[in-house]
Residue, then its C-alpha position, 0 to 999 in steps of 0.5 A: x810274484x809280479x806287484x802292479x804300479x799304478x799312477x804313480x813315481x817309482x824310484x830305481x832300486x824299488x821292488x814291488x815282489x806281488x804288491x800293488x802301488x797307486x798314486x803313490x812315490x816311492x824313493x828308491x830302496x823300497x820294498x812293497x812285500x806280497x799282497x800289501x797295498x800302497x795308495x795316495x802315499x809318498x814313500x822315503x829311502x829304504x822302507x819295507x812294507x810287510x806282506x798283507x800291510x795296507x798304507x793309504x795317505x801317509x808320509x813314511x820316512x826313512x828306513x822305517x818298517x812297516x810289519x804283516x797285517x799292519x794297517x797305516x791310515x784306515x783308522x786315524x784314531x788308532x794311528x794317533x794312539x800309536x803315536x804318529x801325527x796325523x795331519x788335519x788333512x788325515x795324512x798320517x806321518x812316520x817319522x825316520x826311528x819311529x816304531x811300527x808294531x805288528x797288530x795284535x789283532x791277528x791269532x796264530 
């Protein structure tokens, strides 16, 4: 699949398989899966954003994973439920170790 960067800094070593990145940096290592879009955020070393995942205005640190479906700041009440900051600004921040859990919204 062919991803799309739009406005944006990507890194060497960055592979957009079917995503899409707009004014966004991306350091290098990282993995923007099919379907899943990337918008207003900066993105650290080594961070793998799962398929269909949704990022908008969020810090992302080192080596963290982001799973299928997971959306990171579309609800910034249910981002601090989880246990990020959120920023005054309504930046979301996720800090190198923290977990990122799969919604358990989505039946199988």
């Amino acid at each position: 699949r062919r991803g799309m960067a739009l406005d944006s800094i990507v890194s060497p070593g960055c592979i957009i398989s079917g995503g899409r990145v707009e004014r966004s940096i991306l350091s290098s290592q990282v993995r923007v899966n099919s379907y899943a879009h990337v918008a207003d955020s900066i993105i650290f070393e080594g961070v793998n954003i799962g398929r269909h995942a949704k990022v908008r205005r969020a810090i992302i640190d080192k080596g963290v994973h982001i799973p299928e479906n997971v959306e990171i700041g579309y609800d910034l009440e249910a981002d601090q439920a989880r246990g990020f900051v959120v920023s005054p600004g309504g930046v979301v921040v996720i800090a190198k170790g923290d977990a990122v859990e799969q919604s358990q919204e989505r039946v199988a």
